[in-house]
ZALUMDREN-761493 format. One record per atom (N, C-alpha, C): residue number from 1; x, y, z; residue in three letters. Coordinates in nm, 3 decimals. Each point is the difference from the previous one (the first is absolute). Example, Ala and Ser with C-alpha at 12.3 -4.5 7.8 and 13.67 -1.06 7.14 Angstrom:
// residues 2
<timar><nr>1</nr><east>1.319</east><north>-0.569</north><up>0.780</up><rest>ala</rest></timar>
<timar><nr>1</nr><east>-0.089</east><north>0.119</north><up>0.000</up><rest>ala</rest></timar>
<timar><nr>1</nr><east>0.090</east><north>0.120</north><up>0.000</up><rest>ala</rest></timar>
<timar><nr>2</nr><east>-0.035</east><north>0.105</north><up>-0.072</up><rest>ser</rest></timar>
<timar><nr>2</nr><east>0.082</east><north>0.119</north><up>0.006</up><rest>ser</rest></timar>
<timar><nr>2</nr><east>-0.077</east><north>0.109</north><up>0.073</up><rest>ser</rest></timar>
//
This chain:
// residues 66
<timar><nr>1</nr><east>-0.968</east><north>0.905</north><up>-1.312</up><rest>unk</rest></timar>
<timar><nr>1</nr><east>0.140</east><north>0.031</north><up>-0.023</up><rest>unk</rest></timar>
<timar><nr>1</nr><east>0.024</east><north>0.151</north><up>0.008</up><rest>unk</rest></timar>
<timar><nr>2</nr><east>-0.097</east><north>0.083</north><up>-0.043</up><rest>unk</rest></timar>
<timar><nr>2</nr><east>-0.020</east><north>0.094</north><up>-0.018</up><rest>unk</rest></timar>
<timar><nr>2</nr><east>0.059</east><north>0.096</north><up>0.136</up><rest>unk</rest></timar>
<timar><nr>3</nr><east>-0.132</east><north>-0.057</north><up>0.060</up><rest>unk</rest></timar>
<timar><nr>3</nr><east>-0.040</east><north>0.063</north><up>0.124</up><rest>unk</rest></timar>
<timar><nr>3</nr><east>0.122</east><north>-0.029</north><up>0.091</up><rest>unk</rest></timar>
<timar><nr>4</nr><east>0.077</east><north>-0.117</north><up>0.029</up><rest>unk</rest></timar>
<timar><nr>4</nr><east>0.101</east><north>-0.029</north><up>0.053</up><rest>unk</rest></timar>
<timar><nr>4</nr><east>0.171</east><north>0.113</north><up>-0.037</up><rest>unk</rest></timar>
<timar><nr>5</nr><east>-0.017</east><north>0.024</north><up>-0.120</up><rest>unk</rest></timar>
<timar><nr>5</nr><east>0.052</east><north>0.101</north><up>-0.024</up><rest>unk</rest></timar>
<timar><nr>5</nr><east>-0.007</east><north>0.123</north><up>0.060</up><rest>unk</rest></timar>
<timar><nr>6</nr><east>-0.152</east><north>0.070</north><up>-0.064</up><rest>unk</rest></timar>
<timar><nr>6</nr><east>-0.035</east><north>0.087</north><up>0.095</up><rest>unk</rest></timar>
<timar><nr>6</nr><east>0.039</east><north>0.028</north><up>0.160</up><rest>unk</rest></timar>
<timar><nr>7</nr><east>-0.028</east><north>-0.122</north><up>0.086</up><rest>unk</rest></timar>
<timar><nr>7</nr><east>0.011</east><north>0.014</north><up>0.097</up><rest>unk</rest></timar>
<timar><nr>7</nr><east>0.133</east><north>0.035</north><up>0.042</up><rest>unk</rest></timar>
<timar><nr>8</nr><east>0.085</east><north>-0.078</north><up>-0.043</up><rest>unk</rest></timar>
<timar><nr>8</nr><east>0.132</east><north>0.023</north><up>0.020</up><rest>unk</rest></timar>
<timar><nr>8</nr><east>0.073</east><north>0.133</north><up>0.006</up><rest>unk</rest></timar>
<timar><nr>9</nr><east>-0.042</east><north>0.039</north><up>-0.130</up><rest>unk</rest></timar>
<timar><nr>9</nr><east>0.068</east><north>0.126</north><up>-0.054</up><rest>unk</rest></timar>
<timar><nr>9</nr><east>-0.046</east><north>0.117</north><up>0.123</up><rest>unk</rest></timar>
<timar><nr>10</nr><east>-0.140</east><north>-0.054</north><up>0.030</up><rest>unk</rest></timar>
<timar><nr>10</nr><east>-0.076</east><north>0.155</north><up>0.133</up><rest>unk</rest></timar>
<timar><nr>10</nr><east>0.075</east><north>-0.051</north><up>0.157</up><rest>unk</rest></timar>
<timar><nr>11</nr><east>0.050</east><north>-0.125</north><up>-0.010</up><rest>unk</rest></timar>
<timar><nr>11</nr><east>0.077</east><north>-0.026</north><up>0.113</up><rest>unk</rest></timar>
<timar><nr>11</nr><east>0.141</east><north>0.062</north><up>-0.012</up><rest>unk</rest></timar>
<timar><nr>12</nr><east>0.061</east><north>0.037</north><up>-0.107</up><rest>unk</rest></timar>
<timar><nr>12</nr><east>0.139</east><north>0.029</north><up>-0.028</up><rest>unk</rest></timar>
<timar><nr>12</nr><east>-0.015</east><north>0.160</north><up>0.022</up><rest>unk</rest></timar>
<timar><nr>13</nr><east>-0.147</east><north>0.030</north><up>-0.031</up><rest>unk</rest></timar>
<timar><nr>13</nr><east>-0.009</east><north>0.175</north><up>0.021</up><rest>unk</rest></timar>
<timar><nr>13</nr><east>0.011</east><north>0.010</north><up>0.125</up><rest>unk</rest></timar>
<timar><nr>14</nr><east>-0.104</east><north>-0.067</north><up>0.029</up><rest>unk</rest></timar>
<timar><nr>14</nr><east>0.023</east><north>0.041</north><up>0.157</up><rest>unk</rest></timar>
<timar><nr>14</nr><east>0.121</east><north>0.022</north><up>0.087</up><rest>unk</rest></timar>
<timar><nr>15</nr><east>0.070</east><north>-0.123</north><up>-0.042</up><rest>unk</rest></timar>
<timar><nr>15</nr><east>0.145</east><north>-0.049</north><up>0.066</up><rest>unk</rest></timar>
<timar><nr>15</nr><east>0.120</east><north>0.109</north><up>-0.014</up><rest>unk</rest></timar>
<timar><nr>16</nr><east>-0.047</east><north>0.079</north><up>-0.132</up><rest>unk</rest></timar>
<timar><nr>16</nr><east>0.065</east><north>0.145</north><up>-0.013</up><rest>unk</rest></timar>
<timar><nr>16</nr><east>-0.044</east><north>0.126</north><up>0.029</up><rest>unk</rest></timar>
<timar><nr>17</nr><east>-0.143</east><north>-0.022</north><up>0.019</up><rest>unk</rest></timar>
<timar><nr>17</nr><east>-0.075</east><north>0.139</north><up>0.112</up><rest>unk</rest></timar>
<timar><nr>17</nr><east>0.057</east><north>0.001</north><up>0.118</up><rest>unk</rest></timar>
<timar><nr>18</nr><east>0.029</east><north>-0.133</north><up>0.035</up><rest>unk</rest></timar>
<timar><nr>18</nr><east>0.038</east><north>-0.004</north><up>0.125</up><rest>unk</rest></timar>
<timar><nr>18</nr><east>0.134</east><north>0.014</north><up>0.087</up><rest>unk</rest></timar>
<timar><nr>19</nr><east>0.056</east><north>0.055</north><up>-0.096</up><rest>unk</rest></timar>
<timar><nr>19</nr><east>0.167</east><north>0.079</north><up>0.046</up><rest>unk</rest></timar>
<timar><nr>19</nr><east>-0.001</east><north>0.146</north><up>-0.055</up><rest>unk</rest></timar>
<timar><nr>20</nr><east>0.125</east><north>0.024</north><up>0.083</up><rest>unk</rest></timar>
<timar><nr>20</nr><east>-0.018</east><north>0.175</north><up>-0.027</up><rest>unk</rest></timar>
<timar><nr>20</nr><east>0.111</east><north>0.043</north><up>-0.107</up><rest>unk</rest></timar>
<timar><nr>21</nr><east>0.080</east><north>-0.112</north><up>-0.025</up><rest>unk</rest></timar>
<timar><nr>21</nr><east>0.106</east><north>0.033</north><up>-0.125</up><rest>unk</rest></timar>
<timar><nr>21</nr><east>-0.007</east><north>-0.143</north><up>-0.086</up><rest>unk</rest></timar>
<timar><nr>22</nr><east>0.120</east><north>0.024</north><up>-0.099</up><rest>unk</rest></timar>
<timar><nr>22</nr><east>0.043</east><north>-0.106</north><up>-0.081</up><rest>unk</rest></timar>
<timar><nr>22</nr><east>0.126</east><north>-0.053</north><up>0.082</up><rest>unk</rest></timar>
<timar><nr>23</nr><east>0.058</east><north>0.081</north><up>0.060</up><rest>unk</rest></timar>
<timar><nr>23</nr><east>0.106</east><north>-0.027</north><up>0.105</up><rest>unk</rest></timar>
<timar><nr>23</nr><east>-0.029</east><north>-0.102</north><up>0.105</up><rest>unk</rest></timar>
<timar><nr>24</nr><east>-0.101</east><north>0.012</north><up>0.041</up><rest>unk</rest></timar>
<timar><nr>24</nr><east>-0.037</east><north>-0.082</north><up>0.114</up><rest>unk</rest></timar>
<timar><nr>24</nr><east>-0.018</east><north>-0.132</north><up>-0.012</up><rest>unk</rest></timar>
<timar><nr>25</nr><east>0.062</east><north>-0.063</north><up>0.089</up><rest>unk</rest></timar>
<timar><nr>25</nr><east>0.071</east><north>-0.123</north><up>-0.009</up><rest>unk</rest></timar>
<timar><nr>25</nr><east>-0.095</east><north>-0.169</north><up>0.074</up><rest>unk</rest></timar>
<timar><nr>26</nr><east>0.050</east><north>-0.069</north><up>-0.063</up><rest>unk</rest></timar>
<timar><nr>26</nr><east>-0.096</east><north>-0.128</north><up>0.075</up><rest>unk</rest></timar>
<timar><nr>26</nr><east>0.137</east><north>-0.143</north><up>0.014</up><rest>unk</rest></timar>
<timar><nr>27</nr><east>-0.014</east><north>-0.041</north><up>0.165</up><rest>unk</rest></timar>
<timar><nr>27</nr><east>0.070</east><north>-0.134</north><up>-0.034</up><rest>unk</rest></timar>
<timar><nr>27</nr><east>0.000</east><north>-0.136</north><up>-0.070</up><rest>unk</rest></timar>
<timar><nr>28</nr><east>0.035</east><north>-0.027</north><up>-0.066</up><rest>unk</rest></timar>
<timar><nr>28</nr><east>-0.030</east><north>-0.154</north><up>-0.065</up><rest>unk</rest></timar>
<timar><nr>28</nr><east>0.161</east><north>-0.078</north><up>-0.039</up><rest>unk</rest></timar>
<timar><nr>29</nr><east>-0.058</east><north>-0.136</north><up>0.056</up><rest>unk</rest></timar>
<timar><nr>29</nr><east>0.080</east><north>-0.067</north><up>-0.020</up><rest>unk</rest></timar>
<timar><nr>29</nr><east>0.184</east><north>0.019</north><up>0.092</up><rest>unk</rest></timar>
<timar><nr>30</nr><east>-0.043</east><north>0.123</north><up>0.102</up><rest>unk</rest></timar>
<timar><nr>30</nr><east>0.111</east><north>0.043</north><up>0.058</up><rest>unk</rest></timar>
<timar><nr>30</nr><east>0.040</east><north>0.091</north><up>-0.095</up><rest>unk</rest></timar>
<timar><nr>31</nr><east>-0.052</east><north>0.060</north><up>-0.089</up><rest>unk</rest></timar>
<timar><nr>31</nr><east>0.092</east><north>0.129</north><up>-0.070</up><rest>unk</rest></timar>
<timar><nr>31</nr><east>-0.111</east><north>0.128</north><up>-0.020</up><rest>unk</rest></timar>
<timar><nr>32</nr><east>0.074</east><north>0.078</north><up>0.058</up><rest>unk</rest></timar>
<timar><nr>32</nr><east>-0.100</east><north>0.135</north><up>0.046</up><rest>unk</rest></timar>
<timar><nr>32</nr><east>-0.033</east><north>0.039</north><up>-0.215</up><rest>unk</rest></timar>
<timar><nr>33</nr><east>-0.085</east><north>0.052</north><up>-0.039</up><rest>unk</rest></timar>
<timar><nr>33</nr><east>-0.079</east><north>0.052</north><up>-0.147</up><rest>unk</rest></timar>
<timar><nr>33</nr><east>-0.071</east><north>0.106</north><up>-0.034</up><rest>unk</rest></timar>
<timar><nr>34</nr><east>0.001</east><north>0.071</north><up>-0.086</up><rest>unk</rest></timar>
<timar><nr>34</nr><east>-0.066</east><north>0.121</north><up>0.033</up><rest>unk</rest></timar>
<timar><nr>34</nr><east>-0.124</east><north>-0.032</north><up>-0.144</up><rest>unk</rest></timar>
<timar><nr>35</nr><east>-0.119</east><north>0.093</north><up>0.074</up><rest>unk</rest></timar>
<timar><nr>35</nr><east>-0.127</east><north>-0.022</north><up>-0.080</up><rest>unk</rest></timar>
<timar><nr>35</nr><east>0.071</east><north>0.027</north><up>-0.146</up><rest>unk</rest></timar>
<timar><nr>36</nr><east>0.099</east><north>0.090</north><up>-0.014</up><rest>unk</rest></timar>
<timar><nr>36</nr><east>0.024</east><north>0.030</north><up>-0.105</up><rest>unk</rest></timar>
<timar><nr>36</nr><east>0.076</east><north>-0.109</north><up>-0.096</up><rest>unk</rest></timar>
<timar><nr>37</nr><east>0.088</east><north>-0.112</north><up>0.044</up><rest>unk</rest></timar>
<timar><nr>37</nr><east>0.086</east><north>-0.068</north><up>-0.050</up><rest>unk</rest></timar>
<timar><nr>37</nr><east>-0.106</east><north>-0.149</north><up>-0.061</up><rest>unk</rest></timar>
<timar><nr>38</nr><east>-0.141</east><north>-0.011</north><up>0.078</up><rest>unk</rest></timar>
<timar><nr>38</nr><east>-0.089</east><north>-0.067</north><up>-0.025</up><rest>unk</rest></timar>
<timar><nr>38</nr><east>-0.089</east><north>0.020</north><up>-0.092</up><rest>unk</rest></timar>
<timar><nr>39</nr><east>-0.036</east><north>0.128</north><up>0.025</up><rest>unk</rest></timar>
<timar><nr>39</nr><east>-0.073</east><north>0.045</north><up>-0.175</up><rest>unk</rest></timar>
<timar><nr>39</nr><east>0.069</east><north>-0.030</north><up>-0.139</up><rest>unk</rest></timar>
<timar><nr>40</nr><east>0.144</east><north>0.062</north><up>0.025</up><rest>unk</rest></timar>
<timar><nr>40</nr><east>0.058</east><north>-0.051</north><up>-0.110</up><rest>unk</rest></timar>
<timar><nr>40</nr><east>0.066</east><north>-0.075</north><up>-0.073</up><rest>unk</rest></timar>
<timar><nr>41</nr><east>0.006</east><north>-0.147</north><up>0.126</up><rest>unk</rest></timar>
<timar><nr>41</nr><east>0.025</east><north>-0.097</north><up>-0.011</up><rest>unk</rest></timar>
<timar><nr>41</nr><east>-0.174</east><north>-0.086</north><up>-0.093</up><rest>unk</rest></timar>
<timar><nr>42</nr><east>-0.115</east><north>0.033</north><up>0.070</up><rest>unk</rest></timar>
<timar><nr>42</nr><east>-0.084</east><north>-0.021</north><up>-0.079</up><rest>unk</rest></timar>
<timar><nr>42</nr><east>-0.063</east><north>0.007</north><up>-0.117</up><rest>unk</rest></timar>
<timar><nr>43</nr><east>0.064</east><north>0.158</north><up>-0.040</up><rest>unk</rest></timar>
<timar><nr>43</nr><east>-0.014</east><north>0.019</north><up>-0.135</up><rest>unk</rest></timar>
<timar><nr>43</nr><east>0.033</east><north>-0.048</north><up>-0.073</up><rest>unk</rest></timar>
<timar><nr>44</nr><east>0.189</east><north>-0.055</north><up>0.036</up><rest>unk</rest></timar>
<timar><nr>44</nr><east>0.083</east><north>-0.067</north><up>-0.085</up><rest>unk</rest></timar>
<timar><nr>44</nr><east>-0.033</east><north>-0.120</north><up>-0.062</up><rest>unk</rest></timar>
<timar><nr>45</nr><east>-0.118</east><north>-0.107</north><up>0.120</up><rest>unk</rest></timar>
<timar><nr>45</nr><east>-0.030</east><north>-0.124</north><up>-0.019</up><rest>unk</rest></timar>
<timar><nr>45</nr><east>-0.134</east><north>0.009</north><up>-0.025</up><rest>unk</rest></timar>
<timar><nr>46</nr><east>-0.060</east><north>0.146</north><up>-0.032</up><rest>unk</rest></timar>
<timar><nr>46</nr><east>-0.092</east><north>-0.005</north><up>-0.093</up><rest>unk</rest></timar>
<timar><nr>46</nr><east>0.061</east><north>0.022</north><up>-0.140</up><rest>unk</rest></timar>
<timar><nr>47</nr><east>0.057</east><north>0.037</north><up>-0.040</up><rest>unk</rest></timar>
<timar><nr>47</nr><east>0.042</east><north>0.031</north><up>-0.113</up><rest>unk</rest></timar>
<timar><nr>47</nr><east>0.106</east><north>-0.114</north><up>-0.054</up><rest>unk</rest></timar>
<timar><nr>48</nr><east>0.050</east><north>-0.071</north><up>0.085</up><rest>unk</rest></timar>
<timar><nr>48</nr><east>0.128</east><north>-0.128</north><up>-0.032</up><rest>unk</rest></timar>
<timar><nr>48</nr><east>-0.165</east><north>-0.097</north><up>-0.080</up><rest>unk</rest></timar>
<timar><nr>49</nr><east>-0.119</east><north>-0.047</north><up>0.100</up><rest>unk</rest></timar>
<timar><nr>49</nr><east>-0.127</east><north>-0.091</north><up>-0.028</up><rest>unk</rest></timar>
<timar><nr>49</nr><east>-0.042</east><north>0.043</north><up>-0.157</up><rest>unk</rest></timar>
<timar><nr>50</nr><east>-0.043</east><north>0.131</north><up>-0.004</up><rest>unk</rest></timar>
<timar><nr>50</nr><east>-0.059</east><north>0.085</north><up>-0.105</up><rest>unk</rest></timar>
<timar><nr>50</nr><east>0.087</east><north>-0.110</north><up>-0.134</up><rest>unk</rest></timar>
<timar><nr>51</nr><east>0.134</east><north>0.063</north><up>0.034</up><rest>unk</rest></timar>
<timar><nr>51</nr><east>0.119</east><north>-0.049</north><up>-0.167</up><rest>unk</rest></timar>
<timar><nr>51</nr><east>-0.021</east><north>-0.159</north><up>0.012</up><rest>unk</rest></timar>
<timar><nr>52</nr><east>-0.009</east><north>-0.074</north><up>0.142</up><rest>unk</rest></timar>
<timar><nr>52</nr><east>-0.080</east><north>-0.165</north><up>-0.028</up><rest>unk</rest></timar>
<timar><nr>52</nr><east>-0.064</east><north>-0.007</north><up>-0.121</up><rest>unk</rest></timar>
<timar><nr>53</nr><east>-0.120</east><north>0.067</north><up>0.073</up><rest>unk</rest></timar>
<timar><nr>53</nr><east>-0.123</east><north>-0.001</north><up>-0.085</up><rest>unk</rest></timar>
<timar><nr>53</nr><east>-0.001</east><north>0.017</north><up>-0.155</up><rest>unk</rest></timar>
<timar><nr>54</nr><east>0.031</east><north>0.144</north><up>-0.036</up><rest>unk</rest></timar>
<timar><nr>54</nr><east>0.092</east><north>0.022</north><up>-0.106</up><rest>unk</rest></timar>
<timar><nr>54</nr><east>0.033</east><north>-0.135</north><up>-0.093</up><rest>unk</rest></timar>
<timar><nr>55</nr><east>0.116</east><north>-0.021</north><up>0.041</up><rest>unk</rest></timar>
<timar><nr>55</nr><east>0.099</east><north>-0.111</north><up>-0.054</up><rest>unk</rest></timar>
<timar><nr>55</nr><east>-0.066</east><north>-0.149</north><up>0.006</up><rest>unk</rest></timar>
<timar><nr>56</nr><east>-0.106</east><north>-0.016</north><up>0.071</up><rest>unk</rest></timar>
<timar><nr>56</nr><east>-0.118</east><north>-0.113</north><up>-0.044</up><rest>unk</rest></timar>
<timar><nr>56</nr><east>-0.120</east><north>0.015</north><up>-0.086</up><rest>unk</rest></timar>
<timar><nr>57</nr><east>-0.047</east><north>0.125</north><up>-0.005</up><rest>unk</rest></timar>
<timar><nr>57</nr><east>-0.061</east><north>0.027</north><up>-0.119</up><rest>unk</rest></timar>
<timar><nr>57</nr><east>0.060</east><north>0.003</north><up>-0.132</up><rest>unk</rest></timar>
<timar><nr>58</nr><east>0.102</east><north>0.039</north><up>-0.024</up><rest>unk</rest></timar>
<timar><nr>58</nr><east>0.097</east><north>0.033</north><up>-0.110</up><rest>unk</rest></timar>
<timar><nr>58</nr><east>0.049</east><north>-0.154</north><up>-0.035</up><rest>unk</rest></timar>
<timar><nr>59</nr><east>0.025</east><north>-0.155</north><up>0.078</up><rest>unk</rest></timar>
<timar><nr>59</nr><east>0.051</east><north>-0.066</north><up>-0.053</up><rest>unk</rest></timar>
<timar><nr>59</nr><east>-0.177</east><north>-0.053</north><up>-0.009</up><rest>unk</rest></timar>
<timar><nr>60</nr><east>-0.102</east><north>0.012</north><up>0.013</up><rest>unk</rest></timar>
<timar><nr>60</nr><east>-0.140</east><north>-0.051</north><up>-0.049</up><rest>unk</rest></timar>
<timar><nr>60</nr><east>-0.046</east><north>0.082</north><up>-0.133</up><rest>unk</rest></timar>
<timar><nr>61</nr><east>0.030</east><north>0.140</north><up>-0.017</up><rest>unk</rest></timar>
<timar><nr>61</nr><east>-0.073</east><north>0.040</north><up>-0.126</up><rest>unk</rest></timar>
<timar><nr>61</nr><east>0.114</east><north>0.025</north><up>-0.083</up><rest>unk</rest></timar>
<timar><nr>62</nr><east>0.173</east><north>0.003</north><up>0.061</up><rest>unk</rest></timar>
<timar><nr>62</nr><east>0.054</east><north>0.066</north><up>-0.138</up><rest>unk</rest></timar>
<timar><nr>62</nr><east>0.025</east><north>0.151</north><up>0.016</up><rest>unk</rest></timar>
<timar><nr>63</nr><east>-0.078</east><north>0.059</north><up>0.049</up><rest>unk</rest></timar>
<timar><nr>63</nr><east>-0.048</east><north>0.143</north><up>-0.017</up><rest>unk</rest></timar>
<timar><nr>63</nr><east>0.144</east><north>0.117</north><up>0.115</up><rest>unk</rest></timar>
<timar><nr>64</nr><east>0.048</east><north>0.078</north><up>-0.107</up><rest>unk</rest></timar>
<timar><nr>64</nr><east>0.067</east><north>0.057</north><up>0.145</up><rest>unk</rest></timar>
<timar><nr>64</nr><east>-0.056</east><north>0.140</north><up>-0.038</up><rest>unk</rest></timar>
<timar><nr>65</nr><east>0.095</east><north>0.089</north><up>0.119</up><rest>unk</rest></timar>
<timar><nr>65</nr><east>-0.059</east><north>0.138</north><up>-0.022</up><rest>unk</rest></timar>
<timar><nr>65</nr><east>0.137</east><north>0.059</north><up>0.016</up><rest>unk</rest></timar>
<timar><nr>66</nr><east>-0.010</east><north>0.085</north><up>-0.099</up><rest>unk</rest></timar>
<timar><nr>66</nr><east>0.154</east><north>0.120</north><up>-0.041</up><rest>unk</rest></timar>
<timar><nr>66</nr><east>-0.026</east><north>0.131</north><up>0.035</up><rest>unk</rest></timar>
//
């Protein structure tokens, strides 16, 4: 699981070594995107998963954090 992680994450480096801005753009789905609007679209749905997680631990122990 680990390692599958790993891998990923050195594929996502790469995928950002491999442009010369955050500007620079990729087609999908027919709508032009910029590396930049994708990073921080990712962060967001790392951080939306994270408060998941969160909010399933919290209804198993009870426990919150202030």
């Amino acid at each position: 699981m680990f390692a599958a992680r790993r891998s990923a994450c050195e594929d996502s480096r790469s995928a950002v070594k491999a442009v010369n801005s955050l500007d620079d753009t990729v087609e999908f789905r027919g709508e032009s995107i910029s590396l930049r609007y994708i990073l921080t679209h990712m962060i967001e749905e790392y951080a939306r998963h994270n408060g998941h997680a969160d909010l399933l631990r919290e209804a198993l122990d009870g426990a919150t954090v202030e």
